[in-house]
C-alpha positions as a Markdown table, in Angstrom:
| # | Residue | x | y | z |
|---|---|---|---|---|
| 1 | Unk | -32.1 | 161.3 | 77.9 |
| 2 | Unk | -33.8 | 163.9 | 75.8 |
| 3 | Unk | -36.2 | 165.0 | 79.1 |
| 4 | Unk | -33.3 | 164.8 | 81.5 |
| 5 | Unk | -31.4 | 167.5 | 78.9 |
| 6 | Unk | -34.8 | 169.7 | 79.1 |
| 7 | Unk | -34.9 | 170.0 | 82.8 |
| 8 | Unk | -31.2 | 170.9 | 83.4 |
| 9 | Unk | -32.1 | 173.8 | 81.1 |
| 10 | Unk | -34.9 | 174.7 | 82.4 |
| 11 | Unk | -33.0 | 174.4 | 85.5 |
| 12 | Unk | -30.3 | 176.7 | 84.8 |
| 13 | Unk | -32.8 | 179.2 | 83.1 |
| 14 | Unk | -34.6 | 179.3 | 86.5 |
| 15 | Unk | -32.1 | 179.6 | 88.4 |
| 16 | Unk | -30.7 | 182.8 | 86.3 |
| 17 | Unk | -34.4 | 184.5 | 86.7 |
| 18 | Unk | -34.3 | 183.9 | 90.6 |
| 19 | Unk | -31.0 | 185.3 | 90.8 |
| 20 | Unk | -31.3 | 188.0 | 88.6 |
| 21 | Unk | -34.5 | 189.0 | 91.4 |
| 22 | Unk | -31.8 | 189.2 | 94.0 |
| 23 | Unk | -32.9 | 188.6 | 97.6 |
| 24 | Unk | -35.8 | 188.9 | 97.5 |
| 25 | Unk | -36.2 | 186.2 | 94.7 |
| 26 | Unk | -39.1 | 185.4 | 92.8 |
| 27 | Unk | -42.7 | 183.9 | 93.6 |
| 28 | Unk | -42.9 | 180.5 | 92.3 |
| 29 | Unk | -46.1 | 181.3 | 89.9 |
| 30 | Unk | -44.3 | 184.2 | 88.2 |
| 31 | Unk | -41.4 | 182.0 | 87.3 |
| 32 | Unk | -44.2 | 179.4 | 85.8 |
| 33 | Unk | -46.0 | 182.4 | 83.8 |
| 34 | Unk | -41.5 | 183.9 | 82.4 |
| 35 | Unk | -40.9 | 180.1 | 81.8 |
| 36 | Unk | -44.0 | 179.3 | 79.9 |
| 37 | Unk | -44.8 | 175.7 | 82.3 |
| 38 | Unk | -47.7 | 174.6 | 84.1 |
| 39 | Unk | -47.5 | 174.6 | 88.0 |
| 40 | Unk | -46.2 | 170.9 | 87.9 |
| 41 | Unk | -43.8 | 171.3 | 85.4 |
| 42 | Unk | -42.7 | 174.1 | 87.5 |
| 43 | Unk | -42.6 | 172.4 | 90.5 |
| 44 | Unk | -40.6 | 169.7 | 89.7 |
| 45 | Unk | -37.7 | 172.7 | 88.2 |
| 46 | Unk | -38.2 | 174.7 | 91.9 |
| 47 | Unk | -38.0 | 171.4 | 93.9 |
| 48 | Unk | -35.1 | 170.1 | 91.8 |
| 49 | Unk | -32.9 | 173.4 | 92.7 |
| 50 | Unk | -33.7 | 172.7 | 96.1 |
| 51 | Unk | -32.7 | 169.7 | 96.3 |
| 52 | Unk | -29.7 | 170.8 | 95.2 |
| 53 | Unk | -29.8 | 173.3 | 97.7 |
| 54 | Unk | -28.9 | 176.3 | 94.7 |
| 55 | Unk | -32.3 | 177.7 | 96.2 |
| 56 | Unk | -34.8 | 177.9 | 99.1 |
| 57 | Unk | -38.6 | 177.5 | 98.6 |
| 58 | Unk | -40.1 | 179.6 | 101.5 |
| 59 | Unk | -44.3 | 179.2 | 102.1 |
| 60 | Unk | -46.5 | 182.0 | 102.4 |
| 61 | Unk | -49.9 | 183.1 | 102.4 |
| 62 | Unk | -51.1 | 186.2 | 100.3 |
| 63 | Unk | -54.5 | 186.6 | 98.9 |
| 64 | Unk | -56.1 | 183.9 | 100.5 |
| 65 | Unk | -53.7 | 181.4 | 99.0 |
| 66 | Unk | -50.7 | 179.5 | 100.0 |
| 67 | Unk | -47.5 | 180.3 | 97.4 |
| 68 | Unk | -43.7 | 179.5 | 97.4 |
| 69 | Unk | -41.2 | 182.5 | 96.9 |
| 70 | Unk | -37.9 | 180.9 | 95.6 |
| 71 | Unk | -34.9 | 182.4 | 97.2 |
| 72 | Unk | -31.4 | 182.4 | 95.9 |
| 73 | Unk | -29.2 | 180.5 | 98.4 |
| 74 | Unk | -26.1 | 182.5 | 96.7 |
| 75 | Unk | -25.5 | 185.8 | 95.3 |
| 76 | Unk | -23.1 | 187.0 | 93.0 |
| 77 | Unk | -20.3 | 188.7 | 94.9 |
| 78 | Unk | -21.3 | 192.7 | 95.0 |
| 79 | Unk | -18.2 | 194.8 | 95.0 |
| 80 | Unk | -19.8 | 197.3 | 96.7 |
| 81 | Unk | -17.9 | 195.9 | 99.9 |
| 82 | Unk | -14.4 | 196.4 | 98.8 |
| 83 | Unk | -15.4 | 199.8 | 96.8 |
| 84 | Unk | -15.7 | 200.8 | 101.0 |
| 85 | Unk | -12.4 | 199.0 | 102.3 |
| 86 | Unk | -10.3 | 201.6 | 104.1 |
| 87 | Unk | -7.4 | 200.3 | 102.5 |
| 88 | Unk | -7.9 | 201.3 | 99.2 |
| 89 | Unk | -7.6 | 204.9 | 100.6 |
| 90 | Unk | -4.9 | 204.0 | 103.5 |
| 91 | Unk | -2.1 | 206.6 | 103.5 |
| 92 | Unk | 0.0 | 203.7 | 105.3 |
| 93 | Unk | -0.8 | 201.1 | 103.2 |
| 94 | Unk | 2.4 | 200.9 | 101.1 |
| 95 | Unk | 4.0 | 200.1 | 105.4 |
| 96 | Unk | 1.3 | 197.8 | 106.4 |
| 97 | Unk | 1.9 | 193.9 | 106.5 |
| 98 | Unk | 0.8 | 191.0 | 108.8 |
| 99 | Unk | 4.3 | 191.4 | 111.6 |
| 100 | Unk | 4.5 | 195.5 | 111.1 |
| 101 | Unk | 3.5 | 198.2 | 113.1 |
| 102 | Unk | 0.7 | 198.8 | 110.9 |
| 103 | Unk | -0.9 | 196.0 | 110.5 |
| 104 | Unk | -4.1 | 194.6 | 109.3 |
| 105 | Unk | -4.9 | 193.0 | 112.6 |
| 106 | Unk | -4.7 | 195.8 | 114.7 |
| 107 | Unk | -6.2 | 198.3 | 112.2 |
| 108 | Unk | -8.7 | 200.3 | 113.6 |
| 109 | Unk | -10.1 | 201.4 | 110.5 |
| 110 | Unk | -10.7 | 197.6 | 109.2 |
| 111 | Unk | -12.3 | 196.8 | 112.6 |
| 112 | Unk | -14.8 | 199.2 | 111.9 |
| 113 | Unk | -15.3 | 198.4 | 108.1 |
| 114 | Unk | -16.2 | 194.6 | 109.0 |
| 115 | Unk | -18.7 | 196.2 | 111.6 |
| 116 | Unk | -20.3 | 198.0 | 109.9 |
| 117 | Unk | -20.6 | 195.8 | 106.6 |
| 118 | Unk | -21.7 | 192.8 | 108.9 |
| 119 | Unk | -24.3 | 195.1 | 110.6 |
| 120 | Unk | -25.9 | 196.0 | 106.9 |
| 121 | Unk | -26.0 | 192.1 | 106.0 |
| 122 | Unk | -27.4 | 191.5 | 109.2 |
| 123 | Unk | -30.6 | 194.1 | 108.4 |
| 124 | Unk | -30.5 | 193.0 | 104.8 |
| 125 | Unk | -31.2 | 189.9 | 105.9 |
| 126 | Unk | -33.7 | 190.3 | 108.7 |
| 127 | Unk | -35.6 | 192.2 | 106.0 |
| 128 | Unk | -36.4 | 189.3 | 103.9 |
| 129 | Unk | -37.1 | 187.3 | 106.8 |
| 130 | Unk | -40.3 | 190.0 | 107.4 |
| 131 | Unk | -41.8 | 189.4 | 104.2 |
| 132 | Unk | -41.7 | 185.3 | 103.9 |
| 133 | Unk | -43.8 | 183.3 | 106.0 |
| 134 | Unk | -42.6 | 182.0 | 109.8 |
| 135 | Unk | -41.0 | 178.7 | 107.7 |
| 136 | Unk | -38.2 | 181.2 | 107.0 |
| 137 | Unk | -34.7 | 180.6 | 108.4 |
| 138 | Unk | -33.4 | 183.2 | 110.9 |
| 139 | Unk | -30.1 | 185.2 | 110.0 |
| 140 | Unk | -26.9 | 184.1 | 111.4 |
| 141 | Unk | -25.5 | 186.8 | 113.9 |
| 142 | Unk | -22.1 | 185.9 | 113.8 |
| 143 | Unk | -21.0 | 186.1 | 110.9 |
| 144 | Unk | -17.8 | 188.2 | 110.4 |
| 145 | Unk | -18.1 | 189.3 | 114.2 |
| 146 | Unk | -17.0 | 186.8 | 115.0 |
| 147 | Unk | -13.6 | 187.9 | 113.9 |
| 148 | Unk | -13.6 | 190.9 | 116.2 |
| 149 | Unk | -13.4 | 190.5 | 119.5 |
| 150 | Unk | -16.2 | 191.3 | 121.7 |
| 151 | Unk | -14.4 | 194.1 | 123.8 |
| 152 | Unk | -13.4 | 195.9 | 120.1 |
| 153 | Unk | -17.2 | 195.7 | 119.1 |
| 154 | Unk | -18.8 | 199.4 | 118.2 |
| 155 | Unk | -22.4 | 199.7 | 119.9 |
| 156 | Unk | -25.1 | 201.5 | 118.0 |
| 157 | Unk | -24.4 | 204.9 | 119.8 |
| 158 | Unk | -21.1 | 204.4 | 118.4 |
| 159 | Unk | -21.3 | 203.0 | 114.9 |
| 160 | Unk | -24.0 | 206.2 | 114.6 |
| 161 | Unk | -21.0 | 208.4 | 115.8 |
| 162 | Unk | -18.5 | 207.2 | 113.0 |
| 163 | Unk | -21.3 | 207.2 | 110.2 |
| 164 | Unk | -21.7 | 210.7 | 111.4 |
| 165 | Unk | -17.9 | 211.6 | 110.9 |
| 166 | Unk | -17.5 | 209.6 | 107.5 |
């Protein structure tokens, strides 16, 4: 029982260091050299956090050698998204609800908002698909988009135009 304790520690100290690296995570060698383990002891820690899918190992090749970078499947929540939601300036907030004339479903400004927040993820994310190798998954377009219809959807000329006038 004693190794099984070891691991999960090891484990959860891992998985803090790969977090703490944010997206772009960590090569799997550095986390070795932090932890103090040998690349099998190491191994076993990466694979096990994949397997429990807390993490993605992602080949590459750099310096004439195949490596793993270990990617966070989950990041802490940033509040740098709802620091930038219109309604905490709204000079109709105290009048909007769900069946009122102002109302979050019709809001103009929070149309724009999830636009523009999905649009960053969306390069955020296509950025760390250029560094990892061609294993690496693709992002996932349609995320909240989807909850805007495709008639209410900004194009670039247009999301440019209300960056411009923020």
């Amino acid at each position: 029982m004693g190794k099984w304790i070891e691991i999960e520690d090891l484990a959860g100290k891992s998985l803090k260091i790969i977090t703490n690296n944010g997206r772009d995570g960590i090569i799997q060698s550095k986390l070795w050299k932090e932890l103090d383990l040998n690349s099998r002891e190491g191994s076993r820690v990466a694979i096990t956090l994949e397997k429990r899918s807390l993490i993605k190992r992602v080949k590459f090749f750099e310096n004439g050698r195949w490596s793993y970078r270990l990617l966070p499947s989950k990041l802490p929540v940033s509040m740098d998204c709802i620091e930038s939601a219109p309604c905490l300036s709204c000079p109709v907030e105290h009048m909007c609800s769900v069946d009122s004339l102002y109302s979050p479903h019709s809001c103009r400004l929070v149309e724009d908002w999830i636009t523009v927040s999905s649009h960053s993820t969306a390069q955020i994310m296509q950025k760390n698909d250029g560094h990892v190798g061609k294993e690496s998954e693709k992002p996932n377009r349609n995320g909240p988009l989807a909850k805007v219809s495709k008639n209410k959807r900004k194009t670039k000329s247009e999301l440019k135009k209300w960056r411009r006038e923020r």
